[in-house]
C-alpha positions as CSV (number, residue, x, y, z in Angstrom):
1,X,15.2,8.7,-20.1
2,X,11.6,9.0,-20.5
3,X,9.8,11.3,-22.4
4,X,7.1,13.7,-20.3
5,X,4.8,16.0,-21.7
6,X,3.7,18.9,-19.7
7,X,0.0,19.8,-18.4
8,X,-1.9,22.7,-17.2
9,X,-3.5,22.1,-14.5
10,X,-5.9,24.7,-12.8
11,X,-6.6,23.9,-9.3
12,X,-8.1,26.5,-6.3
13,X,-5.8,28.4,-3.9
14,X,-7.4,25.9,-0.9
15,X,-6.7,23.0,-2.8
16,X,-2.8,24.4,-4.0
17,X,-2.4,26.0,0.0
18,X,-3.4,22.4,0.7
19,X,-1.1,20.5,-1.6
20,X,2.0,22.9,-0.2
21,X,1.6,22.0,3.7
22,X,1.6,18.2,2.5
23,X,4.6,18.6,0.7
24,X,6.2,20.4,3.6
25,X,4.9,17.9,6.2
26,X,6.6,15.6,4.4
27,X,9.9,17.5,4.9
28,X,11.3,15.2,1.2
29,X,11.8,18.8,-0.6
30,X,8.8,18.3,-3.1
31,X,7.4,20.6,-5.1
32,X,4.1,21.0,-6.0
33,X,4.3,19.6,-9.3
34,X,5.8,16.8,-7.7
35,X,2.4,16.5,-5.3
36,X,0.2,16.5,-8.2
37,X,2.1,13.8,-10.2
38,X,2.2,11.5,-7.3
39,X,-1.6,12.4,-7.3
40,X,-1.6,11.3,-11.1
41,X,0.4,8.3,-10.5
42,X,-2.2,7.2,-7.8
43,X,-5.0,7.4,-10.0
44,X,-3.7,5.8,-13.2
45,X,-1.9,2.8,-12.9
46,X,0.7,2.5,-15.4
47,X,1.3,-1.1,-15.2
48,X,-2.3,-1.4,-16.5
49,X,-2.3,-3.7,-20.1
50,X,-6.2,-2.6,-20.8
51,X,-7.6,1.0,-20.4
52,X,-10.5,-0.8,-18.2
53,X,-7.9,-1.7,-15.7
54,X,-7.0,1.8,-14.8
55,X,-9.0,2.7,-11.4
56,X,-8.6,4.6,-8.6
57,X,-8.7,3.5,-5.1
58,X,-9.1,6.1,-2.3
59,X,-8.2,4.9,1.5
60,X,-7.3,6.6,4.5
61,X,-3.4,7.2,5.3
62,X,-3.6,4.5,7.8
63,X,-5.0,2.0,5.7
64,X,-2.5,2.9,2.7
65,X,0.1,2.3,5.3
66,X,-1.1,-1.0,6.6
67,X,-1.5,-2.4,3.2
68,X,2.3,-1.4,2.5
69,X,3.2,-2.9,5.4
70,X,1.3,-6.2,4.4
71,X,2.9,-6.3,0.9
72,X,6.1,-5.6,2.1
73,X,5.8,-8.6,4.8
74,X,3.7,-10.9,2.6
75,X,6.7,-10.4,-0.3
76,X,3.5,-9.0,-2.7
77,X,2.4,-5.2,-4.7
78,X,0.0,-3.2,-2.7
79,X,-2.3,-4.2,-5.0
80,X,-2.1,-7.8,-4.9
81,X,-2.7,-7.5,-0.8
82,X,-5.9,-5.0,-1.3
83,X,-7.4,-7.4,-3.9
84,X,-6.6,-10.5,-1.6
85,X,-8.2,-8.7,1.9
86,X,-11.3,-7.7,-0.5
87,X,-11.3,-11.8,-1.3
88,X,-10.8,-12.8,1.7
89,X,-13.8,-10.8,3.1
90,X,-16.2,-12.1,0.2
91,X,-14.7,-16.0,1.5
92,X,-15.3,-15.1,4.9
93,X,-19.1,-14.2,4.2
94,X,-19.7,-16.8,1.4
95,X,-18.6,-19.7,2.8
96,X,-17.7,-19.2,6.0
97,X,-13.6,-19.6,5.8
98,X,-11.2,-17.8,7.3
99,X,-9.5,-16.1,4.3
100,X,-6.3,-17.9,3.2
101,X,-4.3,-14.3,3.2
102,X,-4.8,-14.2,7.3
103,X,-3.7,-18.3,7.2
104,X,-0.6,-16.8,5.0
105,X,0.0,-13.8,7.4
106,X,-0.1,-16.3,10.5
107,X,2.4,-18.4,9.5
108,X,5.2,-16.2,8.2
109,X,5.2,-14.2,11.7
110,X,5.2,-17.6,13.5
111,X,8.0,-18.9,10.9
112,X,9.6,-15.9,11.1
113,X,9.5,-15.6,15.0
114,X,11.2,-19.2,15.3
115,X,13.8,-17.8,12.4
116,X,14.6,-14.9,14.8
117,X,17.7,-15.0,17.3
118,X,15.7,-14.0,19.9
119,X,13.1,-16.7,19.6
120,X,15.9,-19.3,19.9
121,X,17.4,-17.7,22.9
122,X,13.9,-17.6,24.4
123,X,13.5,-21.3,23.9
124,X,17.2,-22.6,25.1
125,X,16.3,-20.3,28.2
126,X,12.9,-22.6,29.1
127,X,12.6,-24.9,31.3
């Protein structure tokens, strides 16, 4: 088991009303201790070898979920996918490429969709 210190946090009744709801919404149990380390988590990264490398990277819900969904699809950490759409961008307006995470994307659905049983029963049914 790891060790865990404990910290005082002071936060405002809006912002602790606030962190209650989310951890209702979410209907998982959590506590709002639980909220805040998940907040703490999101801003440090652990996993970081050099204290430069620790950053914090605020997107909308929707965007955290589409980069999950990437990662989990592309077989990669959220982060890797975030680093390689901002790449891909900077390709795209450098040099004019389409960036080589869409080429990736592309053909693991169209792999995948020939993999699936319901591709092959499309293509026996064809003409």
């Amino acid at each position: 088991m790891t060790k865990s210190d404990q910290v005082r946090v002071r936060i405002e009744d809006g912002q602790r009303e606030r962190l209650i709801e989310i951890a209702s919404a979410r209907g998982k149990g959590e506590t709002l201790s639980d909220m805040i380390r998940q907040a703490i988590g999101e801003f440090i990264s652990p996993d970081s070898v050099k204290l430069q490398d620790a950053h914090f990277v605020n997107v909308t819900s929707l965007c955290k979920q589409r980069i999950a969904d990437l990662a989990r699809e592309l077989n990669r950490s959220q982060a890797q996918v975030l680093e390689d759409c901002v790449e891909g961008i900077h390709d795209s307006l450098d040099h004019k490429r389409v960036p080589l995470i869409i080429f990736e994307v592309h053909l693991r659905r169209k792999y995948h969709k020939q993999e699936s049983p319901e591709a092959v029963l499309d293509s026996v049914d064809a003409p």
